[in-house]
N, C-alpha and C positions, 0 to 999 in steps of 0.2 A: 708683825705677822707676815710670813712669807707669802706671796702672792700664788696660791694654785689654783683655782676656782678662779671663771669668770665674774662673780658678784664680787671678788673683792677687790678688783681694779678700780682705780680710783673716780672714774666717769662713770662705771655703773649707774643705773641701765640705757647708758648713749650708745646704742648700738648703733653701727656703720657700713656698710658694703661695699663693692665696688660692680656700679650698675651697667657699665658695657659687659661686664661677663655674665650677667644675668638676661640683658636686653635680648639676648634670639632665644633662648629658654622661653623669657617669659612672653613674647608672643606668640609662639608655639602652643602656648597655654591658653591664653585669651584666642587663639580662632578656635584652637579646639574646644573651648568653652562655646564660644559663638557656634558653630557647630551644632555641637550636643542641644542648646535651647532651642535653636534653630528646629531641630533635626523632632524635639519632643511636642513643638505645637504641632506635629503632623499625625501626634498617636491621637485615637479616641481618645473619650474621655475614661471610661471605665480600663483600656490598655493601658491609660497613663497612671491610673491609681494603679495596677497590677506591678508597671514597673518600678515606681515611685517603692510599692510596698518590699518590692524582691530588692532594693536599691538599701532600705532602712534595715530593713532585714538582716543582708550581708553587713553592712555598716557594724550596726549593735553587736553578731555577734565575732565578726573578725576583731574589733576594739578589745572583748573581752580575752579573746584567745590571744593579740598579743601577750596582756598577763597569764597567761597561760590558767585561764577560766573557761570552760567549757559549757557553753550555754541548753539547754534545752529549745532548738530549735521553732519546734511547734508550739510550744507555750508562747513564745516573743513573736512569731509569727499571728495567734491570733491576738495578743494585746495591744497588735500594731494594724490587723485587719479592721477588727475594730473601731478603732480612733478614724480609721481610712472610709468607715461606711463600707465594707468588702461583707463578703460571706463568709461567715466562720468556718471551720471545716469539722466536723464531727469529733467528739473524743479528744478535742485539744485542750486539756484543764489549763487555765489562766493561773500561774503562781505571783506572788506579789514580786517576787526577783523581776520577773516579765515584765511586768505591771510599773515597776519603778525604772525601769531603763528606758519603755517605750514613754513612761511619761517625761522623762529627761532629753527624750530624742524629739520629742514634740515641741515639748519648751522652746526648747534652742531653736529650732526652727520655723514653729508657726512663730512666736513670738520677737521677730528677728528684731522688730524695732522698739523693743523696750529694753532701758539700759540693764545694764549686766552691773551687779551690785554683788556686794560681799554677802545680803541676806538671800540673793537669789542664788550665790553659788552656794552657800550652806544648805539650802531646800535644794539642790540639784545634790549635794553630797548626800544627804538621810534620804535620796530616791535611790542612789547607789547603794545604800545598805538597809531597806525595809527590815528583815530579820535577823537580830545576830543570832539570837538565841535557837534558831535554828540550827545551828552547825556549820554556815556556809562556811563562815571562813575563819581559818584556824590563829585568829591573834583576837584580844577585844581592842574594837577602835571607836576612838573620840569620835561619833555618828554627829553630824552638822557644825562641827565647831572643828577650829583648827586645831593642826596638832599638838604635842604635850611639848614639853622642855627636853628633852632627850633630843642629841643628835640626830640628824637624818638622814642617814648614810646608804649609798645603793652599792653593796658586797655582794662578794664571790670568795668561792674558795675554801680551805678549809676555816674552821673557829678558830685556829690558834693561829692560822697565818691569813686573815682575810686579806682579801684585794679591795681597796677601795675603788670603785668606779668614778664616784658621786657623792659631795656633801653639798645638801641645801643651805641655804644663809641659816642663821640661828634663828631662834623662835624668838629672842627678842628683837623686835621691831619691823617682826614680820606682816602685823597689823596694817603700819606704816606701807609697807616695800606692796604690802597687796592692794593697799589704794593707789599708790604709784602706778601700778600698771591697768588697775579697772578705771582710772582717770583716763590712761593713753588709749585705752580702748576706744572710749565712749567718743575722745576730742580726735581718734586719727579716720574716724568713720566720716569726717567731711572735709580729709586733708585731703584737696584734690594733688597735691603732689608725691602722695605714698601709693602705689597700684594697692588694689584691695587683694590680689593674691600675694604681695608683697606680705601686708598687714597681715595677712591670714597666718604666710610662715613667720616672721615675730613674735605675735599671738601664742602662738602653739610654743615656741623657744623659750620665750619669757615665763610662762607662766609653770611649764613645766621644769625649768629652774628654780623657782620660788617653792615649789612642791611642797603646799601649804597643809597640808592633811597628812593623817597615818598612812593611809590608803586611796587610790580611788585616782591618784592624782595624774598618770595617764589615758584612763579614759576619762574625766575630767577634761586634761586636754585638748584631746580628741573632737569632744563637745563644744568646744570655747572655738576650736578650728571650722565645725560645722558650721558655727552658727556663723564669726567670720565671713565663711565664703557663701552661704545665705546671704548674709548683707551687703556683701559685694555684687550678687547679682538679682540683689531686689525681688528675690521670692523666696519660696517657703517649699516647694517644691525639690526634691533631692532627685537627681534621676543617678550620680553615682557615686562610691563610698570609697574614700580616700584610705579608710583603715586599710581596708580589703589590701590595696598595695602595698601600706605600709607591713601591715602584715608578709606578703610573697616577702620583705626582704627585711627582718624583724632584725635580725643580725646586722646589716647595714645602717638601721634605722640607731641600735644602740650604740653603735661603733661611731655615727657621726654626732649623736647629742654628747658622746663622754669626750671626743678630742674638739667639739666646741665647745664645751662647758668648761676645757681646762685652757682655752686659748684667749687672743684677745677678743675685742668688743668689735672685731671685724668678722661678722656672720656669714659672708658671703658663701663659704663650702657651704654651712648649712642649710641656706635659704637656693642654693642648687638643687640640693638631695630632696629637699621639699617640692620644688616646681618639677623637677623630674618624674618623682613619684607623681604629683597630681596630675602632670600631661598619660600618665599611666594607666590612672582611673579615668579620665576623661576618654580617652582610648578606646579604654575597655567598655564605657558605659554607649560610645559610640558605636561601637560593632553588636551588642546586647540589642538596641534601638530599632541600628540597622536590619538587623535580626528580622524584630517584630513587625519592622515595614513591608522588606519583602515577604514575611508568613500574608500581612494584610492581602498585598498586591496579587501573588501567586491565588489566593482563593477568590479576591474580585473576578481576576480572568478566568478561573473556572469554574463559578460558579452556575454553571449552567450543564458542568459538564458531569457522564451519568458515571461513579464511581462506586464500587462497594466498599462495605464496613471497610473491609481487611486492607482495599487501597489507600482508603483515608489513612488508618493507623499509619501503613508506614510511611506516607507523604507525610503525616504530621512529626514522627521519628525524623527523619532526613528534615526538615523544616526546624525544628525547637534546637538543633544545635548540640553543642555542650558533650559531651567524654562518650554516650551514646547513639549518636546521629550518625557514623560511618563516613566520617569527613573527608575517608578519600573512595565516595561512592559504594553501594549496595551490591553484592553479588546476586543473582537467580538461588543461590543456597542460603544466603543472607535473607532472603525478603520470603522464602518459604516457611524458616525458623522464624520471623518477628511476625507474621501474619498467620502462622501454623495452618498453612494449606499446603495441597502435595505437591509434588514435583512438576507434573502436568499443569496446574493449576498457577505457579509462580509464573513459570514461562508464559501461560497465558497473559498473565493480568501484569505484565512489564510490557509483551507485546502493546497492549494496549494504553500503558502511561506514556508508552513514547509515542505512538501513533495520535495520543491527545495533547501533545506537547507538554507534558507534567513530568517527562522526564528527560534528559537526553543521556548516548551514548558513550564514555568515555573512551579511549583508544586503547587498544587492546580487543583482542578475540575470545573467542571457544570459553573456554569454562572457566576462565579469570576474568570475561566480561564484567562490568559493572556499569554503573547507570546513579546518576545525581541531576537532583532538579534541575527543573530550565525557567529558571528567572522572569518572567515578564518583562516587557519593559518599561522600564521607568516609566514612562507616561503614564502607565494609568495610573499612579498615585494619584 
C-alpha cells in the first residue's frame, strides 16, 4: 500500500517536532497566557462570569460555523447563562441543540480532571446530536457510537471527479487506534517534559485524524483542545475561545491539517499554525479584558461626577468598544445622533465631558473636531 496518509507511516502515532522553531512562539504564548489570568483575577466576580459567558458563547458558536452550522445565538447564550447562575434574558426559548453543546462545553471544562474515556467521548457525541429526527442535519448518523464500515473520506469537487482531501484510518481497529490516543492523553497530562500547549496542539491533530464518528468530529476536536488547555492551566474558567481564530482563518486552518495529514510524522508546521492562532485568541481575549478594566476604572473616577442620561449612553458607546464605538473618536454631529439631542445641546454636553475629564480633544478643528475618552490612570485600579 503506497504511503499517502500520515497514519500509514510506519511509527504512527510517534509524532516529532523540531522545538527551537517552536521555542519563541511558544513563549509568546505562555506570557500571554500568564497575562490573560493574571489580567482576569482583577474582574469582579459577576464581570468575570459576563466575560467567561461572552468567551463560551463565541467558542460554541464559531466551532459550529467553522462546519458551516449556524447556531441560534440567544438560545446557547441562555443555556450557557444558566449553567453560569446569570440572568436569563426575556424571550430566549432554550432548544435541546442549545442545551447539548452548552452541556458539552461544561463537561469539558468544569470536569477538567476526570479522565477522558471512549464512554465519555460517546456521551459528549449524543450531546452533539439530541434530535435527528428534527431535520437538523441532512444525513442519519450513528448518534454515540463510532462510525460504520464505509470509508471516510473529506471531498470536494464534482461526484464524478471528487478531490480527495482526507481519508481516516479504516474502521477496523479504530477501537484499538482510539485507546491509543485516550491512553496518551490521560499519561501526557503529568509529562513534565511535553509544554501543555504543546499537548493541547497534538491533541487537537491526533484525534482529528483518527476522525472516529460520521459527524461531529471537528468540533469534537475542538472540545478535547478546550478541555487540554483547561488542564494545562488548572481551571475551569475560559476567558478566550480559540475557535473564534481558528475560524478568522478557516481556509488556513484546512489547508495545514490536509498538507500535514499527507506529510511525515514531523508536525512542526502544524503545531506553529496552532500556537499562532492561540497567541491570536489570547490576544484578543487580552484587549476584550482590557476593555472591561478600563470601562471599571473610567466610572471609579467618576463616579461622583453629575452626568445626564444621554452623556452616560454615549460614554458607555465609546467605552464597550467593538464595530460601534467610533474608534477613531466622536463628532459634535455623531454624539447629537447617538444621544438624539439638538445641535445646541451636543455642543453643550461635550463642552462639559471635557471640562470633567471624561473626554479629551483629538487634533484637528471646526467641524471635523472629535472627542475620545480620557483614560484614568492606572492607579486606580
Amino acid at each position: 500500500m503506497a504511503t499517502l496518509w500520515i497514519w500509514q507511516q510506519p511509527d504512527w502515532p510517534d509524532f516529532n517536532w523540531q522545538t527551537e522553531r517552536l521555542a519563541s512562539l511558544l513563549r509568546e504564548c505562555v506570557q500571554a497566557q500568564g497575562q490573560l489570568m493574571g489580567m482576569a483575577g482583577s474582574v469582579s466576580k459577576s464581570l468575570s462570569a459576563q466575560t467567561e459567558l461572552d468567551a463560551l458563547l463565541q467558542n460554541i458558536v464559531t466551532s459550529s460555523a467553522i462546519e458551516g452550522e449556524q447556531l441560534n445565538v440567544g438560545s446557547v447564550r441562555s443555556s450557557l447563562a444558566r449553567r453560569l447562575g446569570l440572568e436569563l434574558l426575556d424571550g430566549d426559548k432554550v432548544s435541546q441543540r442549545s442545551e447539548g453543546l452548552a452541556q458539552l462545553m461544561f463537561d469539558a471544562t468544569r470536569r477538567l480532571s476526570e479522565p477522558l474515556t471512549t464512554d465519555r467521548l460517546l456521551e459528549w457525541h449524543g450531546w452533539l446530536f439530541p434530535n435527528q429526527d428534527e431535520g437538523l442535519f441532512s444525513r442519519p448518523i450513528n448518534v454515540g457510537e463510532l462510525r460504520g464500515d464505509e470509508p471516510m473520506q473529506v471531498v470536494s469537487g464534482r461526484i464524478d471527479r471528487p478531490t480527495v482531501h482526507f481519508e481516516a484510518p479504516p474502521r477496523q481497529g479504530l477501537e484499538r487506534q482510539l485507546e491509543q490516543f485516550l491512553e496518551w492523553f490521560e499519561t501526557s497530562q503529568s509529562q513534565s517534559t511535553l509544554d501543555p500547549l504543546l499537548r493541547a496542539g497534538i491533541a487537537h491533530f491526533w484525534f482529528v485524524t483518527l476522525h472516529p464518528f460520521d459527524d461531529g468530529n471537528g468540533r469534537l476536536t475542538r472540545t478535547i483542545t478546550d478541555l487540554a488547555l483547561a488542564q494545562g492551566e488548572a481551571q475551569a474558567i475560559r476567558f478566550y475561545a480559540m475557535s473564534a481564530s481558528i475560524l478568522d482563518d478557516r481556509a488556513g486552518y484546512y489547508r495545514i491539517l490536509e498538507s500535514s495529514q499527507k506529510a511525515t510524522l514531523d508536525i512542526t508546521a502544524w503545531l506553529m499554525w496552532f500556537l499562532q492562532t492561540l497567541l491570536q485568541s489570547l490576544q484578543q481575549a487580552i484587549a476584550r479584558i482590557e476593555s472591561v478594566l478600563g470601562k471599571t476604572r473610567f466610572w471609579q473616577a467618576h463616579r461622583t461626577s453629575e452626568l445626564s442620561t444621554e452623556q452616560i449612553k454615549v460614554l458607555n458607546r465609546l467605552l464597550d468598544g467593538g464595530e460601534r464605538s467610533f474608534e477613531h473618536g466622536i463628532s459634535a454631529a455623531q454624539y447629537q445622533s447617538v444621544a438624539k439631542v439638538s445641535k445646541a445641546t451636543a455642543t453643550r454636553h461635550l463642552a462639559e465631558l471635557l471640562e470633567k475629564g471624561c473626554l479629551q480633544r483629538l487634533p484637528g478643528g471646526g467641524r471635523s473636531t472629535r472627542y475620545q475618552i480620557a483614560y484614568p490612570d492606572r492607579a486606580l485600579n
